[in-house]
C-alpha positions, 0 to 999 in steps of 0.5 A: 420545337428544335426540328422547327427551327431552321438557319439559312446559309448563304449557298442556299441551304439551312440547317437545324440551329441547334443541330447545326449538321442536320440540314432541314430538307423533310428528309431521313434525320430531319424527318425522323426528328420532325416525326417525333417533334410533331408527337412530343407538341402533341402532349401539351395540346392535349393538356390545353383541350383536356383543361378547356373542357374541364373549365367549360364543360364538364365543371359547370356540369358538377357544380350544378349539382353541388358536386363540392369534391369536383371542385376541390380536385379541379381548384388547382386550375380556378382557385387562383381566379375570381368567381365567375372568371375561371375562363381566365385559366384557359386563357393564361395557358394559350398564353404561355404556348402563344409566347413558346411558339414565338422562336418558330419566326423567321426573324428576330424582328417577327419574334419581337412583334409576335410578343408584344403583340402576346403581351399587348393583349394580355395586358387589356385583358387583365386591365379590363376584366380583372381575372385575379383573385387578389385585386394586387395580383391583378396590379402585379400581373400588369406591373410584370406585363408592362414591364416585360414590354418596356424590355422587348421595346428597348432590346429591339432597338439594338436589332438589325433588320435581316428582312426590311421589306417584311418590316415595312409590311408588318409597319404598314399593315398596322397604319392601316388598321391604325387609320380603320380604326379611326375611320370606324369610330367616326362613322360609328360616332355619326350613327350614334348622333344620328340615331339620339337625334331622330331614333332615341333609346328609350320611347318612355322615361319614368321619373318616379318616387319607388314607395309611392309609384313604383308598381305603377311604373312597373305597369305603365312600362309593360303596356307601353311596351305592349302598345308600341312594339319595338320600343322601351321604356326606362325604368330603374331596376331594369334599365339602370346599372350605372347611375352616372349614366341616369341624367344622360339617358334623360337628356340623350336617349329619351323621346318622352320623358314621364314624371308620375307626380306622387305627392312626394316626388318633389323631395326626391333629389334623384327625380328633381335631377331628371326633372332638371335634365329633361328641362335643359335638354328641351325633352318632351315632358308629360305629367301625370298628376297624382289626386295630391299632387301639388305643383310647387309654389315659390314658397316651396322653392324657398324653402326647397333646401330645408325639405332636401337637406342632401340635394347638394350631392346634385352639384356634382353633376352641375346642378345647381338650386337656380336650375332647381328653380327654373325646373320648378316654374317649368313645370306649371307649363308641362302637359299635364293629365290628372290621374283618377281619385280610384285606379282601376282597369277601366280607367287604366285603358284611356290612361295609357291610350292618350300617352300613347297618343292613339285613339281608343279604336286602334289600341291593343292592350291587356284585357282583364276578363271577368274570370272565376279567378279573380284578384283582389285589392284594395280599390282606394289604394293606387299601388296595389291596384297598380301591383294586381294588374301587373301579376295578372298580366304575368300571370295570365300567359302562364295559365294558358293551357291549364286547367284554370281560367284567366285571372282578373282584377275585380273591380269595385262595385263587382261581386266575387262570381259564385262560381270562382275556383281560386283567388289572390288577395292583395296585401297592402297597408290597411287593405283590411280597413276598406269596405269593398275588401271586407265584402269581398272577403266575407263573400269569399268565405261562403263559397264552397269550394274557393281557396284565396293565395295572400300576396304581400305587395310591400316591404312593410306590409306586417301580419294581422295583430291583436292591434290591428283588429282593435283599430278594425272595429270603430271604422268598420261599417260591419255589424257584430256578427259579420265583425267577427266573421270578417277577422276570422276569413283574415285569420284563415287567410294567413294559413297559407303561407303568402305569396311576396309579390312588390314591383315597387321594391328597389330590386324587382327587375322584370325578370324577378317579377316573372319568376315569382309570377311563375311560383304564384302560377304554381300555387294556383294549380296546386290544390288549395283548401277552401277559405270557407273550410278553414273559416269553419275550422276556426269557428270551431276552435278553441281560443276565439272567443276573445275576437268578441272581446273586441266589440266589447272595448276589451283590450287584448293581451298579447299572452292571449294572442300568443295561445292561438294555436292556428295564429302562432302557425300562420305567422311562423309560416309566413315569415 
């Protein structure tokens, strides 16, 4: 950098300062060192490209296909840095040049400013991303930093200002950014205000209990969304990522605030919170009333502390039990509309409608057809119907185009369509004991050419046992023979292996959804060995006598149970 650095002497002229005879005109010497200078700065940028382009291009490249040797020779730039911040390694190098080219200002007050400056923006990024492998590095990285401020701070005092005019420049340019900055926030701060009082974030708010309402939730938000274009509705698992931030996006940001009153949800210290939030904040409230839902009474109030023994962590947010009670009495006036005994399709479309506050005729919403690909779950069970509507939603546009045609979810009272190709079977907690699912089995297992995907659709949900069919028999309608057929369309069905699908779960984002919706939509156009194949293979194997064992009052051993050959397959394969 010396053929860069020039001195100005008082008869006009200047010189190199560390080549005091050289004068710095562009001409023989000078430009003879200039030339070479230019070449040699040449070297160090080339190095910076070289490391840009490995950091961003061409490591990920190799690391996408595992290539562990590329970066063991690379680990010299990134092994210092956490995962997922390797950026930082290319950053730290303009660093270094950034503060190698701070002697090129003409005068010491410039080059103190352009450090601080260099140093000023080191030390927030370190401060707010955390680069640093070893959270002490980060710490030390800032402790140096600050520091080195404190020094150049310090050291400019005893400075003489060669150029006061270029100074004061510099002083008033950063007033100026200094006041902008203020004049933004305030008018930023104004949009905002504005923008919570007549424009919230969030069309709908769901306020629910995850085991009992979650696929549900899942489904209300997708229609809602389908409904109202441009707009959202809250959930959890996507929307949520801080939960500091849960009872102010209630209060702020949400127009319509949905309690999906499961019979549980009360007990729920998290959903007691929201409920309290949209009471003090005047949010406009909707209740939808499970079957069970019982609105609380002053003794539950009274004893509200006993069934929620932790709902002390709501005093950390200012929330008290008087609150807690006054939500309560306050909920006996919120619009209210009861949620039907049997879940279903057709009584989804009013559902979403009057939350909407449209009139049927001008509702756009997802249509479930009646295909030879149908969905089965059980009608009793509000969830799994829940669940099923939301994979065929998934599902449909993904089998746009194939060979297949639009699933459906079957309701209660239909028969499977003698001409189905394919169905997916919804496994919930005792699916297997409803009637309908057991008709809609055995009408499945006569059909010649109809393969059926399980879905497990609970965290919970456990694999067919000896046990299980045990406490089938006394509740089952079914006669002998079809009994016996009834366990072995389950047997059969659990030879494939099953597809995890549970908007309910704590982790199910929209997007984990839709991934496993993709892997269901795979399944589905792959070739699929017919139910009633499988059911007359295990007819005529051995080792399934013992079903009829059952209707007999003989209790299974699980010895027995374990010589089952296909059965010891189909659990494996499924677990």
């Amino acid at each position: 950098l010396a053929p860069f650095q020039c001195h100005g002497h008082p008869n006009g002229t200047s010189t190199l300062k560390r080549y005091a005879t050289v004068y710095c005109d562009g001409e023989g010497q000078h430009l003879a060192m200039f030339i070479i200078g230019g070449f040699a700065c040449l070297m160090p940028v080339l190095f910076l490209a070289i490391c840009t382009w490995v950091v961003l291009v061409h490591l990920p490249a190799r690391l996408a296909r595992s290539d562990a040797k590329c970066l063991e020779s690379y680990s010299f730039l990134i092994r210092r840095f956490r995962p997922g911040a390797e950026i930082a390694s290319v950053l730290f190098l303009v660093r270094n040049a950034l503060v190698v080219l701070c002697p090129l200002a003409t005068s010491t007050p410039g080059q103190l400013a352009m450090m601080n400056l260099i140093f000023y923006v080191n030390l927030i990024g370190v401060s707010f991303f955390k680069p640093w492998r070893s959270m002490s590095c980060n710490l030390l990285d800032c402790m140096l930093l600050f520091g080195m401020m404190v020094i150049l701070d310090v050291g400019s005092v005893s400075v003489t200002d060669s150029n006061p005019a270029a100074s004061m420049a510099m002083v008033m340019a950063f007033v100026v950014i200094m006041l902008l900055s203020i004049l933004l926030n305030l008018l930023n701060g104004g949009y905002r205000y504005f923008q919570q009082k007549y424009r919230k974030q969030f069309r709908f708010f769901t306020c629910h209990q995850k085991n009992a309402a979650g696929s549900m939730a899942r489904f209300l938000k997708m229609e809602l969304e389908l409904r109202n274009p441009g707009t959202k509705t809250f959930i959890d698992c996507d929307d949520l990522t801080d939960l500091t931030r849960l009872f102010s996006y209630v209060g702020q940001d949400t127009e319509t605030f949905l309690i999906l009153g499961s019979p549980a949800i009360l007990t729920r210290k998290w959903c007691v919170g929201e409920m309290v939030t949209a009471h003090r904040n005047n949010v406009k409230t909707l209740l939808l009333s499970w079957p069970a839902f019982l609105k609380p009474d002053e003794k539950f109030i009274e004893h509200f502390p006993t069934l929620v023994p932790d709902y002390g962590e709501l005093a950390n947010h200012g929330i008290g039990l008087s609150d807690v009670a006054k939500t309560f009495r306050w909920l006996h006036t919120v619009a209210s509309h009861n949620l039907p005994e049997k879940f279903t399709p057709s009584s989804a479309f009013p559902l979403v409608s009057m939350l909407c506050g449209q009139s049927l005729s001008a509702c756009r919403m997802t249509t479930f057809y009646s295909t030879d690909c149908p969905v089965l779950a059980n009608p009793e069970d509000t969830e799994a119907m829940a669940t099923a509507m939301v994979l065929s939603s998934m599902l449909n546009p993904k089998l746009i185009g194939t060979r297949l045609p639009l699933t459906s979810v079957l309701e209660e009272g239909n028969d499977v369509l003698d001409g189905a190709q394919v169905a997916l079977m919804i496994c919930s907690s005792n699916c297997w004991k409803s009637a309908q699912v057991e008709r809609w089995l055995l009408q499945t297992s006569q059909l010649p050419s109809c393969g059926v995907i399980p879905v497990i659709a609970e965290d919970n949900f456990l694999v067919p046992s000896p046990s299980m069919y045990e406490e089938l028999r006394p509740t089952s309608l079914l006669d002998q023979q079809e009994f016996q057929r009834y366990c072995m369309v389950i047997k059969a069905l659990f030879q494939e292996i099953a597809v995890v699908f549970v908007p309910q779960n704590y982790s199910s984002t929209h997007e984990d959804l839709l991934l496993r919706a993709n892997q269901a939509a795979g399944r589905l156009q792959a070739t699929l060995t017919p139910l009633a194949e499988k059911v007359r293979a295990i007819e005529d194997r051995d080792g399934y006598k013992h079903i009829a064992e059952i209707d007999k009052g003989v209790t299974l051993k699980e010895d027995d149970w374990k010589e089952d050959p296909v059965f010891g397959k189909t659990l494996s394969a499924t677990l």
